[in-house]
Each structure stands twice: as C-alpha cells, then as structure tokens.
TORKOL-4160 file (C-alpha; in steps of 0.2 Angstrom, whole numbers, padded with zeros to 4 digits, m for minus):
260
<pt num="1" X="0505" Y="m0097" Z="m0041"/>
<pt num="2" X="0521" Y="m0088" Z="m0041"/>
<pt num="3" X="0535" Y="m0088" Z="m0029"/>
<pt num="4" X="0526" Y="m0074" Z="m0020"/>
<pt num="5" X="0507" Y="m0082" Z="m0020"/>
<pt num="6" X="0519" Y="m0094" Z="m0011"/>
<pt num="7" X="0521" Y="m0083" Z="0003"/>
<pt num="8" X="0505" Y="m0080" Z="0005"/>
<pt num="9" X="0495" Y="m0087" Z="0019"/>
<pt num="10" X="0490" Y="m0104" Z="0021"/>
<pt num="11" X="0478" Y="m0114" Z="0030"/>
<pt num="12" X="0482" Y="m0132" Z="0026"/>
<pt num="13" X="0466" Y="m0140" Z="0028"/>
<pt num="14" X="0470" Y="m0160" Z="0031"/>
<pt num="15" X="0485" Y="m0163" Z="0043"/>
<pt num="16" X="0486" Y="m0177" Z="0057"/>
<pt num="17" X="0492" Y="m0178" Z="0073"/>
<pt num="18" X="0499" Y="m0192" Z="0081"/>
<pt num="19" X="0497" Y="m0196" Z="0099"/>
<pt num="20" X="0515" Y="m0194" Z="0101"/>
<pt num="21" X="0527" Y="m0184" Z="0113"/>
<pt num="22" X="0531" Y="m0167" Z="0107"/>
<pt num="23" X="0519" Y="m0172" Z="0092"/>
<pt num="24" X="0513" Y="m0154" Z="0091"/>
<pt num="25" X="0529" Y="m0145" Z="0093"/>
<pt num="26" X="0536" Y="m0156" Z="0079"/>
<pt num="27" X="0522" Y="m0152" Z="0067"/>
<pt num="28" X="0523" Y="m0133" Z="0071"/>
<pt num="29" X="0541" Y="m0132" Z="0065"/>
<pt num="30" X="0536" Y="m0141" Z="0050"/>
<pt num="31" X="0523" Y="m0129" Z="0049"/>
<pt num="32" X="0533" Y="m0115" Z="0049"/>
<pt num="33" X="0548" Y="m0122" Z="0038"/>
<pt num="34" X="0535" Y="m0125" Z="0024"/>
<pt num="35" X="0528" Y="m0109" Z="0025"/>
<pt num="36" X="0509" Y="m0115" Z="0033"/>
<pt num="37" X="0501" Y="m0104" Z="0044"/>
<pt num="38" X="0486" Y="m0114" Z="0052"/>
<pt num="39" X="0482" Y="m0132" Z="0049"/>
<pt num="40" X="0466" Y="m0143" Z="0053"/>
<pt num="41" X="0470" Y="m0157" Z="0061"/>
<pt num="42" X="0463" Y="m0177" Z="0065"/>
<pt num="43" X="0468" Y="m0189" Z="0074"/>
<pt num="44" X="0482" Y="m0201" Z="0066"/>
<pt num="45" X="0490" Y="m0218" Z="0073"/>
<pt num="46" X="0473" Y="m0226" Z="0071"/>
<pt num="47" X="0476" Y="m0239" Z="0061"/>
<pt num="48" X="0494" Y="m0246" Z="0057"/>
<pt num="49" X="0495" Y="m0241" Z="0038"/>
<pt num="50" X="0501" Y="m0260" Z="0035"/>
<pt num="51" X="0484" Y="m0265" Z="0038"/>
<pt num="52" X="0477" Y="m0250" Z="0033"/>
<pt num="53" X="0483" Y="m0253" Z="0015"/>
<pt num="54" X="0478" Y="m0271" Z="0014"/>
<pt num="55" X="0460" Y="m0263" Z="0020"/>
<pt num="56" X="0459" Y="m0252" Z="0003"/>
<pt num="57" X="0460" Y="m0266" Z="m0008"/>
<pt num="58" X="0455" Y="m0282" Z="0003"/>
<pt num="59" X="0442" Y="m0274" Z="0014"/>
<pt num="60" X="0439" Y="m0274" Z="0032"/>
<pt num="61" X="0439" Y="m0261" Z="0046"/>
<pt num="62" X="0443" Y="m0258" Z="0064"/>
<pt num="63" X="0435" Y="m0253" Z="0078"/>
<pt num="64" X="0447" Y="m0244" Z="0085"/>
<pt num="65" X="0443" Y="m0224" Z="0093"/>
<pt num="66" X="0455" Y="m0212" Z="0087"/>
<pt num="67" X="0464" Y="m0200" Z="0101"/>
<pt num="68" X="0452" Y="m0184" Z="0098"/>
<pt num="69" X="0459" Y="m0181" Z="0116"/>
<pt num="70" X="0477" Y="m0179" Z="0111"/>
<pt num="71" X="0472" Y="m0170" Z="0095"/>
<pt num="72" X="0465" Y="m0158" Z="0109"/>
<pt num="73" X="0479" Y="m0155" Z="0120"/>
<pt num="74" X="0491" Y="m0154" Z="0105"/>
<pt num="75" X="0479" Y="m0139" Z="0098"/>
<pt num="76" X="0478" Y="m0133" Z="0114"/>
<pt num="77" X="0499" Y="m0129" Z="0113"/>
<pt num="78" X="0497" Y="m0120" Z="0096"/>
<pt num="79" X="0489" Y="m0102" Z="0100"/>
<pt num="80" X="0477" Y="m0106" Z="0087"/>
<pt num="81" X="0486" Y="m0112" Z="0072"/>
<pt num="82" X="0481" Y="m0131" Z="0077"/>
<pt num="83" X="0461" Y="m0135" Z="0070"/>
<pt num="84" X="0454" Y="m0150" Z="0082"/>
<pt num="85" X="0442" Y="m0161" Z="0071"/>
<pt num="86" X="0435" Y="m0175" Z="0080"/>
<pt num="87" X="0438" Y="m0191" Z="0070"/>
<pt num="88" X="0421" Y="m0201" Z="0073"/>
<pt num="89" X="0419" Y="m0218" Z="0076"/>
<pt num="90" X="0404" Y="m0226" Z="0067"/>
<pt num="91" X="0405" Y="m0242" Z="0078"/>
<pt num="92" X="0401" Y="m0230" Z="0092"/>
<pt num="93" X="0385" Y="m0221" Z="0094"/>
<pt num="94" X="0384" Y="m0204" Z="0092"/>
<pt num="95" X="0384" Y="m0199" Z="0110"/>
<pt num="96" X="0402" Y="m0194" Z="0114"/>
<pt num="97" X="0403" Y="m0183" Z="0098"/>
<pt num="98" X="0389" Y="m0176" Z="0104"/>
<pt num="99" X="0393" Y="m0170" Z="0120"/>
<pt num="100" X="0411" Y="m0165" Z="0113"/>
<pt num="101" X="0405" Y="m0155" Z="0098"/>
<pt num="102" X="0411" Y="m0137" Z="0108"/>
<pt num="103" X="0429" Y="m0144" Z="0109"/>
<pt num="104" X="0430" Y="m0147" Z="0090"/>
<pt num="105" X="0426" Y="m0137" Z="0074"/>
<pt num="106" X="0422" Y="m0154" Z="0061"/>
<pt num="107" X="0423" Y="m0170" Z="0057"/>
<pt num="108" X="0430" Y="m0184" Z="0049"/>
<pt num="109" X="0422" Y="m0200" Z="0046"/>
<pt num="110" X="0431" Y="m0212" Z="0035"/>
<pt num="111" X="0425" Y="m0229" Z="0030"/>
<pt num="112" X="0443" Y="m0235" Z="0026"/>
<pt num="113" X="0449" Y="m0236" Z="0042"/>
<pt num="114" X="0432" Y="m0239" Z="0052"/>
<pt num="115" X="0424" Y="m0249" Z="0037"/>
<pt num="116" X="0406" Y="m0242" Z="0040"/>
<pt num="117" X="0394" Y="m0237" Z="0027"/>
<pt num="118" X="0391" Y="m0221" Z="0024"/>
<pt num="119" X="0373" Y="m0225" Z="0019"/>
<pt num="120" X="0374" Y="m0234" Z="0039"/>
<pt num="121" X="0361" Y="m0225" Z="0050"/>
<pt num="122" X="0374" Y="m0224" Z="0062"/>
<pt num="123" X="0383" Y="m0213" Z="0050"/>
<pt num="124" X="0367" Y="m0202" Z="0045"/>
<pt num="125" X="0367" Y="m0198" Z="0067"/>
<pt num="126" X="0385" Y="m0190" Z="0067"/>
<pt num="127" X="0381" Y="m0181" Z="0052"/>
<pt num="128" X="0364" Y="m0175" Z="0058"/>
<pt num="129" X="0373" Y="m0169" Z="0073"/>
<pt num="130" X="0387" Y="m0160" Z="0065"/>
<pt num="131" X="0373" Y="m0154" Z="0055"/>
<pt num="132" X="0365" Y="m0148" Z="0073"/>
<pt num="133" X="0381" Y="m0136" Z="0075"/>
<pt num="134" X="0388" Y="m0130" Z="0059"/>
<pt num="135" X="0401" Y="m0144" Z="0057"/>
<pt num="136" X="0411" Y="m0149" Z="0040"/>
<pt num="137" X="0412" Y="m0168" Z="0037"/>
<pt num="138" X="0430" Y="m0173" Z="0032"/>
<pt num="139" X="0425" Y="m0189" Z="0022"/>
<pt num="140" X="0439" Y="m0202" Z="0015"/>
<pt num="141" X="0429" Y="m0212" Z="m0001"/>
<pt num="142" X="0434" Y="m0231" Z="m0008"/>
<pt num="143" X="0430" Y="m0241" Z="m0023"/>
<pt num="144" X="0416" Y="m0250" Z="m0015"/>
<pt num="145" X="0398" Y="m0252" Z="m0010"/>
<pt num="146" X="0394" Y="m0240" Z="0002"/>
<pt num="147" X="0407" Y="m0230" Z="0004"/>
<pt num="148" X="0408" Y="m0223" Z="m0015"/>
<pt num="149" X="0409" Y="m0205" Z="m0020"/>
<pt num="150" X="0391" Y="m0210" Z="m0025"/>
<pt num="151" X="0388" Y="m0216" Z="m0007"/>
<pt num="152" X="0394" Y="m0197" Z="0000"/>
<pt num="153" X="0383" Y="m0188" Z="m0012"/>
<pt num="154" X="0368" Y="m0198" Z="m0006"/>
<pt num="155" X="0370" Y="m0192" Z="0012"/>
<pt num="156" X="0374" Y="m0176" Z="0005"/>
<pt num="157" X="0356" Y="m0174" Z="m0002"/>
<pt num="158" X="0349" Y="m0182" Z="0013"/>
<pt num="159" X="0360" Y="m0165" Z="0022"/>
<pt num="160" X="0358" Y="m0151" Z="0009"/>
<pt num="161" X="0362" Y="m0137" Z="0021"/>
<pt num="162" X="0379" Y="m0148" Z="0029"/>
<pt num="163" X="0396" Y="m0145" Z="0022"/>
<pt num="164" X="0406" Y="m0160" Z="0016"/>
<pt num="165" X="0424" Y="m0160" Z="0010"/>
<pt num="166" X="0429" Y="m0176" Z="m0002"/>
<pt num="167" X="0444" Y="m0179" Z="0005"/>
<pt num="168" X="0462" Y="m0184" Z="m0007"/>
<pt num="169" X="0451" Y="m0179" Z="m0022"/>
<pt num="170" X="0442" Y="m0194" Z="m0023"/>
<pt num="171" X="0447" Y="m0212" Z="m0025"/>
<pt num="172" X="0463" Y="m0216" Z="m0032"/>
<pt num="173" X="0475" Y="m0202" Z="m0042"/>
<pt num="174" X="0462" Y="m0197" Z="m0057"/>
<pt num="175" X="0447" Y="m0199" Z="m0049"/>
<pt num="176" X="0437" Y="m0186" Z="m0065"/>
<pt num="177" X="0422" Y="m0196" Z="m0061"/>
<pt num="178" X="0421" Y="m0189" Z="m0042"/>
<pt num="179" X="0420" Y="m0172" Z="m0048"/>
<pt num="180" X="0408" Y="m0174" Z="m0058"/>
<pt num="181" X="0396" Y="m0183" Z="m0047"/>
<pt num="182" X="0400" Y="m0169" Z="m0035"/>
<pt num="183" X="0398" Y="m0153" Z="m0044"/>
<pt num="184" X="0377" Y="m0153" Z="m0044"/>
<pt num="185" X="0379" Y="m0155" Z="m0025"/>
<pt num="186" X="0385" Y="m0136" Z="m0018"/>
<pt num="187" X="0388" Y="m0144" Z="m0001"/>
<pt num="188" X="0402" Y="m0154" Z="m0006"/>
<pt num="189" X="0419" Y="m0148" Z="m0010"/>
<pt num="190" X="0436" Y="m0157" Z="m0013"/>
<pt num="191" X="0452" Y="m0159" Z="m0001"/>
<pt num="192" X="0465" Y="m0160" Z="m0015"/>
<pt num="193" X="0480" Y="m0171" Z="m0006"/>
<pt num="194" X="0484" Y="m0186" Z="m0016"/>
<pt num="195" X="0475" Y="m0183" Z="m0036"/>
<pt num="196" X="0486" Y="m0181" Z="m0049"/>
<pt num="197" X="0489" Y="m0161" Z="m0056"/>
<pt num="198" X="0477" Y="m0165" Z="m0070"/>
<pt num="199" X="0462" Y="m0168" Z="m0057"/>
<pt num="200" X="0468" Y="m0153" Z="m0047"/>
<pt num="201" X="0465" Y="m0142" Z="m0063"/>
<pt num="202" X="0448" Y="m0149" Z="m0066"/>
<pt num="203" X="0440" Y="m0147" Z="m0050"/>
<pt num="204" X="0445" Y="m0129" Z="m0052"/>
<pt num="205" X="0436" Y="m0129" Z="m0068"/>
<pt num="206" X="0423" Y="m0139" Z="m0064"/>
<pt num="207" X="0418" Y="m0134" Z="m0047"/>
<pt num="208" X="0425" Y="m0116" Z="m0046"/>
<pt num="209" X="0439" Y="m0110" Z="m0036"/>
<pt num="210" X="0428" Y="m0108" Z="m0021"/>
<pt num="211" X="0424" Y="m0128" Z="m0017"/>
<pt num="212" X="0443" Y="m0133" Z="m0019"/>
<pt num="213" X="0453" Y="m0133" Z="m0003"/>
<pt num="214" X="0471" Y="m0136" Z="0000"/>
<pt num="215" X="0477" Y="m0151" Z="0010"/>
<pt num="216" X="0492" Y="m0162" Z="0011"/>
<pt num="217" X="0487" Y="m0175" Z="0020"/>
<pt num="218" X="0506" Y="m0175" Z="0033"/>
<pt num="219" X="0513" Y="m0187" Z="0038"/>
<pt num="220" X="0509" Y="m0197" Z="0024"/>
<pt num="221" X="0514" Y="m0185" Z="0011"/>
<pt num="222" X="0525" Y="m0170" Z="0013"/>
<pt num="223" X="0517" Y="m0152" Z="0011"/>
<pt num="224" X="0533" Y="m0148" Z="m0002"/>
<pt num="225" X="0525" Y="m0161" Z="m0012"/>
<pt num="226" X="0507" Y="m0153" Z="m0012"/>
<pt num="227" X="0512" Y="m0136" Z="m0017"/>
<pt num="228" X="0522" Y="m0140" Z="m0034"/>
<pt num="229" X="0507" Y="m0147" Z="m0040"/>
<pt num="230" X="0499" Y="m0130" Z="m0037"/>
<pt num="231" X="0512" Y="m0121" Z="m0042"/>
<pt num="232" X="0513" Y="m0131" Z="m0057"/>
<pt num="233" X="0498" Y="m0122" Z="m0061"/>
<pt num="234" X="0502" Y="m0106" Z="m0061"/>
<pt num="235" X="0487" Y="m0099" Z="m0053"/>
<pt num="236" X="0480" Y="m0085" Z="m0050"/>
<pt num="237" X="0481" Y="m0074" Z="m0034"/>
<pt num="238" X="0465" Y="m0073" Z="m0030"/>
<pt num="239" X="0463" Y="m0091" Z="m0034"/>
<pt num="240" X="0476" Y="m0095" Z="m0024"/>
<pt num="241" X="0471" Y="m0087" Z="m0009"/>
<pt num="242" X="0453" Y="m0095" Z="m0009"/>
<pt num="243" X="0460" Y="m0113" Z="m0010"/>
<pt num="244" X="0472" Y="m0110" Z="0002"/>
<pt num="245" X="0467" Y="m0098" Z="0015"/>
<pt num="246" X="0448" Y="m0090" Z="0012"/>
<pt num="247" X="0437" Y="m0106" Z="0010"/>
<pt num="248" X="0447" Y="m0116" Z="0023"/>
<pt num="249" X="0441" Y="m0102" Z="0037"/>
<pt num="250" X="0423" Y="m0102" Z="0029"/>
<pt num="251" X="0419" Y="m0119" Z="0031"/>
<pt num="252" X="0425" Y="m0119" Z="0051"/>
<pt num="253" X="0418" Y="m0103" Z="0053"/>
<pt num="254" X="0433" Y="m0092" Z="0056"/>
<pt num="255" X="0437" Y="m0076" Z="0048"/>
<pt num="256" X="0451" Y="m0078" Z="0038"/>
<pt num="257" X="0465" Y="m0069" Z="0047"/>
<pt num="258" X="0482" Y="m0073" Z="0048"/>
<pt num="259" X="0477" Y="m0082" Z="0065"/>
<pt num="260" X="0464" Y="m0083" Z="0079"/>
C-alpha cells in the first residue's frame, strides 16, 4: 500500500461509540484526520475495561445492554458515514433485536463481555434472525469452551448462508490456528484489529483478499496504528481497496461509493 492506496477510500469496519456528549462529532474529526471515509459502528462503555480484562483471562460476564439507542442518534448526525450495529445481548431474548433490525445493518455478539456461549440457543435465535434480514454477525472469540474460534465455526455451519466476521483476527496477536479453522467456511471472514502483521499477511493468503476486512477497533487502538501494519505490506491496489472499502459495503449491503 503506497502513500497513495493511502488516500484511497476507506470504510473502517470496527469502531465504537460511546454514549458520550458530542461522541459522534468527536469521532467524525478523528474520522477525517486519519483519512476514514465511513466506519461501522457498536455500542462501547459496556463494560469498564478493568473488568473487562480480568474477564479475558478469569472469566465471567455481565448482563449489562449496550446503548444501541445512542449508537443510533450518533449515526443519525453523520450523513451516512456512521454504520449502526446493534450489539446484542444474549442474556436477553431475541425480541428487541427483533423488532429493531430496520434501524441496524449487523450485529455484534461477544461472549467476552456478555460471557454466553456461542453454542447457547439463545445465541443460535439472534443469529437466526439476522440471518432473517441479511445481517453480518460481528463476533469477539476467547480461549475457552464455548466461545472458541471452533465454537463460531460451529454456528457458522448451522448458518451457511449468514455472514460472520471473526472479529481482532482471532484470539490473541498470532492467532494462525483461527484462520485456518476458518478458511473451509466461506461465510466467515476476519476483522484484522489487534493480530500481529504476520497474521494479517496470512489471512490474505490464506483466505483471499476478498474475506479480510479492515478494522481498528477505536478507542481502544488508534486507526494510525492499524494502517502501518498494512502499509507494512505493501499491498497491492486492488487488494487494498477490497479490504478496506469493497467488502466492508458488501457484507452490509451497500454499494461501495464514497458515501450513502
């Protein structure tokens, strides 16, 4: 990726929003001074990330609902450059995703914070009903029973015609083992925030261009960071605009223009 792939768009395909004053304004200028065109956006400020960390190793969960509705009025400032995902609740049943799936376009279910199994029937309902409208599941995986890489691939198969996205390229920084127990499975491609360069390079090799999306995963980690490991690579343009731009719009069903 040269300085000028740079400059190409970008939709960046794992932001948060915080239920913050002026949260959206602040993002958009962030937006715009790191070059990012369009961003999908969750709930964040779920879970204080104290907790949250001991949960990663420890375990636990909490049964807390996200803010979808201030996810909602901060994409509603942003003339379409804000995605809304709805970040699900699994403690919850599936009734208020449900009746809320026209204000959304995906979701995120994430046994770290929520600490329910994917392989949980309550998880197999969201899913059936994103499945019902055409939604991408954003999925955070762990190092434990249930809510494995091997755990999503298993609902993947029960869903073979649902779009999943493996969120922070899998568990931990060199996560190999995640792409390759992803790559028989079409329906699952990789959020790339987090993994070290060399497992950003493999999935491109080992999944194709066309199931690696760009994500950075803000606030936690700066879009600047995210980039150089890109651009570290030196890809191509045409690879470049499909991991950052092209498959981003497919998976919510946008065409990708430089806006909507």
């Amino acid at each position: 990726m040269s300085s000028d792939d740079a400059r190409a768009p970008v939709l960046d395909f794992h932001m948060r929003l915080a239920p913050r004053p002026a949260a959206a304004t602040r993002l958009l200028e962030l937006m715009d001074r790191c070059g990012i065109d369009r961003a999908v956006v969750c709930a964040g400020g779920t879970i204080d990330l104290d907790r949250l960390s001991t949960q990663l190793v420890e375990g636990g969960h909490v049964e807390t609902d996200a803010d979808n509705d201030a996810v909602l009025a901060g994409c509603a400032e942003s003339a379409g450059r804000l995605v809304p995902f709805f970040f699900a609740n699994p403690h919850r049943d599936a009734s208020e995703y449900r009746s809320r799936t026209a204000e959304f376009r995906g979701v995120e279910i994430s046994p770290a914070v929520h600490g329910v199994a994917l392989s949980n029937e309550r998880v197999a309902e969201l899913v059936s009903v994103a499945d019902g409208v055409g939604h991408p599941i954003y999925v955070v995986c762990l190092a434990r029973s249930g809510a494995g890489v091997i755990d999503l691939v298993r609902l993947a198969e029960r869903f073979p015609q649902t779009p999943f996205v493996l969120g922070h390229s899998g568990v931990g920084n060199i996560d190999l083992y995640a792409l390759n127990l992803i790559a028989p499975h079409a329906n699952i491609s990789v959020e790339t925030s987090g993994g070290y360069t060399c497992v950003l390079r493999a999935a491109l090799d080992r999944l194709g261009a066309d199931r690696v999306l760009f994500g950075s995963e803000y606030p936690l980690q700066h879009p600047t960071v995210e980039f150089a490991k890109f651009a570290a690579l030196d890809l191509s343009m045409e690879c470049w605009h499909k991991v950052a731009w092209r498959n981003g719009h497919r998976l919510i069903g946008d065409e990708p223009g430089r806006s909507t």
